[in-house]
Backbone as numpy.savetxt, mean C-alpha at the origin, in Angstrom:
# Nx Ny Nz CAx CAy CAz Cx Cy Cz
-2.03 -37.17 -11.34 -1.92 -36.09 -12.29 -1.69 -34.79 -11.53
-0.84 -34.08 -11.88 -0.29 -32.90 -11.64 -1.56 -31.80 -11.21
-1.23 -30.38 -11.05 -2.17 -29.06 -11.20 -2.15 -28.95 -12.78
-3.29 -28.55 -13.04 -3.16 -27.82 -14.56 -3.25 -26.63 -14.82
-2.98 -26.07 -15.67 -2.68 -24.48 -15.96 -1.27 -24.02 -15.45
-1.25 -22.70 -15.80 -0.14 -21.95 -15.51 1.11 -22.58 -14.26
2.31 -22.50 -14.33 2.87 -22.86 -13.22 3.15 -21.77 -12.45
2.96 -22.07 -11.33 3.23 -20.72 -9.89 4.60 -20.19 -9.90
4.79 -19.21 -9.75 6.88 -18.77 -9.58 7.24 -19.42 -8.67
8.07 -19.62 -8.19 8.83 -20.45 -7.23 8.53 -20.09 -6.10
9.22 -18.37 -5.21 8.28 -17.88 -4.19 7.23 -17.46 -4.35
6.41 -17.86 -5.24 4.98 -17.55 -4.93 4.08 -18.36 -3.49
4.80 -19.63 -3.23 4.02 -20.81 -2.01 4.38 -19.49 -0.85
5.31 -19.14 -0.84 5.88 -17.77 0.87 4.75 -17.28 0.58
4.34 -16.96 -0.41 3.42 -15.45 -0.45 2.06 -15.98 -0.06
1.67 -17.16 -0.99 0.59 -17.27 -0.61 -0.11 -18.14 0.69
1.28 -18.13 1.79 0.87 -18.55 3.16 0.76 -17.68 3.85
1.76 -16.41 3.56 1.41 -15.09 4.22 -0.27 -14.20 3.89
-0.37 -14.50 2.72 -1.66 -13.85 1.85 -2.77 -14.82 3.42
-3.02 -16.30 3.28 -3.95 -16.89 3.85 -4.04 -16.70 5.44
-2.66 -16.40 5.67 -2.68 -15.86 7.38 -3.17 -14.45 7.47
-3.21 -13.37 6.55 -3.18 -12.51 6.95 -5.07 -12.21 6.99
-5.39 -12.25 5.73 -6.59 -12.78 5.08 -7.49 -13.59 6.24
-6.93 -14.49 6.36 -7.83 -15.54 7.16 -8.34 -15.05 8.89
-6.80 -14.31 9.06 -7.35 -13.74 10.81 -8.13 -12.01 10.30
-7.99 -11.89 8.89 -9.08 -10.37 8.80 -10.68 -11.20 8.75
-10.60 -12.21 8.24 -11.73 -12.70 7.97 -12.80 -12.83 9.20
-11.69 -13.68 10.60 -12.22 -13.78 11.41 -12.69 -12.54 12.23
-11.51 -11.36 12.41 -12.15 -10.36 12.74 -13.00 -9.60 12.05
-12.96 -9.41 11.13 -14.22 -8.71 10.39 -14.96 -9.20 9.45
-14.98 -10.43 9.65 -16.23 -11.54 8.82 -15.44 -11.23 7.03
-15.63 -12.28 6.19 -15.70 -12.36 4.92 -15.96 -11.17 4.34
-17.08 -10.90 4.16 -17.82 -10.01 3.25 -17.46 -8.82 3.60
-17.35 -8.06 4.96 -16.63 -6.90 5.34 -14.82 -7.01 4.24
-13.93 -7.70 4.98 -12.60 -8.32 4.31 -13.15 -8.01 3.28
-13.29 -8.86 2.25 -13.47 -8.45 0.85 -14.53 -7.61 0.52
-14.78 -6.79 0.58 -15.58 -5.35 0.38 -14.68 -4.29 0.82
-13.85 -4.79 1.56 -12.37 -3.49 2.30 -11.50 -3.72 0.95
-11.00 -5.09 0.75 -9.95 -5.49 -0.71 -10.54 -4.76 -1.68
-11.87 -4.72 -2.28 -12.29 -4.46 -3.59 -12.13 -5.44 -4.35
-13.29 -6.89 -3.34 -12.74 -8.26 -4.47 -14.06 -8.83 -3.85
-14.77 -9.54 -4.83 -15.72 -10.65 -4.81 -15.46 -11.66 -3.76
-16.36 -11.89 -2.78 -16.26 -12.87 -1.79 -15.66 -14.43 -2.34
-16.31 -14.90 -3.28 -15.21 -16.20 -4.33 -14.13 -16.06 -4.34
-13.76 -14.35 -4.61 -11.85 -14.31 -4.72 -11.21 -14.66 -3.52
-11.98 -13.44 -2.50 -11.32 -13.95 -1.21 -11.39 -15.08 -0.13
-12.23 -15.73 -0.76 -12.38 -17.16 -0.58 -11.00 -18.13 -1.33
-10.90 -17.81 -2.26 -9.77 -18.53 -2.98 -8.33 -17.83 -2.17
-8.11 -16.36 -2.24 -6.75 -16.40 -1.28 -6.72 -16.82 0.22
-7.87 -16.95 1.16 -7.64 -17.66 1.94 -7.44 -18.96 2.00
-8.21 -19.55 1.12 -7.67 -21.60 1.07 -6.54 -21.38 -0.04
-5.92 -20.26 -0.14 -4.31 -20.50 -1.27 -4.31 -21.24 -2.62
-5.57 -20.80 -3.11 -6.15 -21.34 -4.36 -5.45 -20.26 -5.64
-5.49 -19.03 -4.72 -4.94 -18.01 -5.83 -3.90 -17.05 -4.93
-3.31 -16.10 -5.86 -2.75 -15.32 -5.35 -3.12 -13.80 -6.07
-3.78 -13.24 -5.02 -4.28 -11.99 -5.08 -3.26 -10.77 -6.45
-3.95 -10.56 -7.13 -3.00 -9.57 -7.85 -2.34 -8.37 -7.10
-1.48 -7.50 -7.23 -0.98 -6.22 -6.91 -1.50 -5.13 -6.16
-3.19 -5.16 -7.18 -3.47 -3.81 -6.32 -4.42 -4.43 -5.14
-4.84 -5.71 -5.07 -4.82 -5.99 -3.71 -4.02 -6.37 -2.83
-2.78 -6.92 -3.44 -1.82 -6.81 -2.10 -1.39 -5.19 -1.50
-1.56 -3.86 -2.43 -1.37 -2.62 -2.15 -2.30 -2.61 -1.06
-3.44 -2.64 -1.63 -5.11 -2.20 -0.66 -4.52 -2.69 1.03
-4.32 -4.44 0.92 -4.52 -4.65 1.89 -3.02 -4.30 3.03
-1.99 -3.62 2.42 -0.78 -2.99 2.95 -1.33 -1.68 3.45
-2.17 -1.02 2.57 -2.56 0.72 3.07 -4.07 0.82 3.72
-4.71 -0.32 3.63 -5.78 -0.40 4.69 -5.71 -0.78 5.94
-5.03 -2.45 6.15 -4.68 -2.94 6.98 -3.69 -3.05 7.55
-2.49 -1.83 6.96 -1.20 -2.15 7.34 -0.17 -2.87 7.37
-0.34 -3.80 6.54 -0.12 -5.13 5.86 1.56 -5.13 5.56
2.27 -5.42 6.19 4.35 -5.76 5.71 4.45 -7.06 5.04
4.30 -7.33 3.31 4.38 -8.18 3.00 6.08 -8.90 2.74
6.11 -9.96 3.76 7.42 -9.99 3.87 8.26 -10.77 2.53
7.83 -10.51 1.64 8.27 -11.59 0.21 8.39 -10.67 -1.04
7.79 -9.25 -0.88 7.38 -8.90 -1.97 7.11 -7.62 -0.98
6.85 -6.24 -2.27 6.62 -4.72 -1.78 5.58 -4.41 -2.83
4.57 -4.15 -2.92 3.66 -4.02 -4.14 4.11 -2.63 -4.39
4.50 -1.41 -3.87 4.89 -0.14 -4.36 6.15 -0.36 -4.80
6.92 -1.24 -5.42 7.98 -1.30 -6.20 7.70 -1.89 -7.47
6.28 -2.68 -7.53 5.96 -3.30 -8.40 4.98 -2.72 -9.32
4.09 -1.80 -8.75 2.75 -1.64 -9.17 3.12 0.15 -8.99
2.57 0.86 -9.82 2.60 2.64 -9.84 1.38 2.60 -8.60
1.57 4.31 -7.89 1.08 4.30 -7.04 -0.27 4.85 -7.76
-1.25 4.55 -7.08 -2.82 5.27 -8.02 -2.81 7.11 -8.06
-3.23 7.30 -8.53 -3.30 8.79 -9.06 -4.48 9.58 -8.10
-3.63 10.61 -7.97 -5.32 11.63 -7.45 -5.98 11.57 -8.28
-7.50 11.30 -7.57 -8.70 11.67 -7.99 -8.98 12.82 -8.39
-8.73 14.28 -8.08 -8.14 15.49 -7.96 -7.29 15.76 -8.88
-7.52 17.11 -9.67 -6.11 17.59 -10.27 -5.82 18.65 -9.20
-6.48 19.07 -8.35 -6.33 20.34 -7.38 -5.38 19.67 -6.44
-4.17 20.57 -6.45 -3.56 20.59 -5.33 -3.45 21.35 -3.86
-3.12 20.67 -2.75 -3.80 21.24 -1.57 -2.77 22.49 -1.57
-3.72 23.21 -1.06 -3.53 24.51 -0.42 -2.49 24.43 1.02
-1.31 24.45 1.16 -0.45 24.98 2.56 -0.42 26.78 2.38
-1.60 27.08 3.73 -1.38 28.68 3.55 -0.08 28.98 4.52
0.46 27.89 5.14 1.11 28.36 6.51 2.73 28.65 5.68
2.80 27.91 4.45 4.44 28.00 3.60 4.49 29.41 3.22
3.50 30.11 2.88 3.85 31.77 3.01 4.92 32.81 4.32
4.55 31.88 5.04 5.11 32.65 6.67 6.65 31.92 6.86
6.96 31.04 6.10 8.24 30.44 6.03 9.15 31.06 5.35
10.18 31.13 6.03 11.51 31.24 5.37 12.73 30.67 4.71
13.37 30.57 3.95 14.08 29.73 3.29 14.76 29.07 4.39
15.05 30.01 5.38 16.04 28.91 6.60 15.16 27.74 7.41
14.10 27.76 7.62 12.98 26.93 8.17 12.82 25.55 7.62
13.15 25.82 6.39 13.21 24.16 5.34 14.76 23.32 5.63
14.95 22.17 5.88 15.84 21.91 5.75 15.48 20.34 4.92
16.57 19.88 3.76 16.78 19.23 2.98 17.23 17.67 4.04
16.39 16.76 4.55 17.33 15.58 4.79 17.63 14.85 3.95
16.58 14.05 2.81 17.40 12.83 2.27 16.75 13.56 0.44
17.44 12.69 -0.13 16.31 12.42 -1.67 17.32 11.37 -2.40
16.15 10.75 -2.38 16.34 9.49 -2.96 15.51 8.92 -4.43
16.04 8.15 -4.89 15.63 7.33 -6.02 14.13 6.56 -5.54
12.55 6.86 -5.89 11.96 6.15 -5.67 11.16 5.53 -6.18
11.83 5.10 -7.10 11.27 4.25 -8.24 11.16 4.92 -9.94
10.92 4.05 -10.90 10.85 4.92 -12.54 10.30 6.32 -12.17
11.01 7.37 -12.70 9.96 8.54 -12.61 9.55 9.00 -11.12
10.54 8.91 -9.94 9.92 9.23 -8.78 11.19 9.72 -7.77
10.75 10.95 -7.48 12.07 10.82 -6.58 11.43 11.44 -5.12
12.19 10.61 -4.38 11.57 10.89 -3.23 12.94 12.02 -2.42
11.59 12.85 -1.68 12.58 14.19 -1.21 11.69 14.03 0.98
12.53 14.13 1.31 12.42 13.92 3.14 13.10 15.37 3.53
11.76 16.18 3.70 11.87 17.69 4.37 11.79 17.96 5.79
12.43 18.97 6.61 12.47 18.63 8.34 11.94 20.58 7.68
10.51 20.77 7.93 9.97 21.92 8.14 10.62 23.18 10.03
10.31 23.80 9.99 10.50 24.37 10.95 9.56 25.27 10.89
8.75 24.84 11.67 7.41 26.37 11.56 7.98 27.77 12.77
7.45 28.93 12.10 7.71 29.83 12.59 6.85 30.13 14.59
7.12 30.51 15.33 5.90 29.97 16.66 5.38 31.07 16.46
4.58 31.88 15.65 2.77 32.57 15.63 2.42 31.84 14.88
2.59 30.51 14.07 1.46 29.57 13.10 0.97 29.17 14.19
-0.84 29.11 13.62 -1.55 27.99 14.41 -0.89 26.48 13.72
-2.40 25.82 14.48 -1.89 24.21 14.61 -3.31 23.59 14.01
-3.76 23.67 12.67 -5.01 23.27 11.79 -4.63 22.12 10.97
């Protein structure tokens, strides 16, 4: 008799050998319970993506890309999943963009980065009396 329940997507087996390698050598270096207390997942869960029982949802494949540095080679969870929101409505303070001049900014790329997102790649030029804070 077969698995029961839901059927897996097709590349889901890539993912979830990458998920158990990656998972499995965090485990060893930083024990279980560390690993999943870094994910934001119940030791059972991460017990199940290391023996490839499950496949971790989104915002732990995010977590473990922006904690651990993680290149999931099958899949990009920031194309899939919105990025989380400031905690914060305050935005930071740059006191040093006062001392700038319009020629100091220069425009390299802007691009499409996703629904509702556009990504803009600035080459600053600080003036030399800014400090360095």
């Amino acid at each position: 008799m077969g698995r029961r329940g839901r059927k897996r997507p097709a590349g889901s087996e890539h993912l979830l050998k990458q998920v158990s390698e990656v998972f499995g050598a965090k485990q060893d270096e930083l024990g279980a319970e560390q690993a999943a207390k870094e994910l934001g997942v119940c030791l059972a869960s991460f017990y199940k993506y290391v023996s490839k029982k499950n496949v971790p949802d989104m915002d732990v494949l995010r977590t473990a890309k922006e904690k651990w540095g993680v290149k999931w080679k099958y899949l990009d969870p920031a194309e899939v999943v919105q990025p989380l929101k400031m905690k914060s409505p305050e935005q930071l303070v740059f006191s040093f963009l006062s001392a700038m001049d319009e020629d100091d900014i220069e425009v390299i790329e802007v691009a499409a980065g996703g629904k509702n997102v556009l990504q803009v790649v600035l080459k600053l030029h600080f003036p030399a009396g800014t400090s360095k804070r």
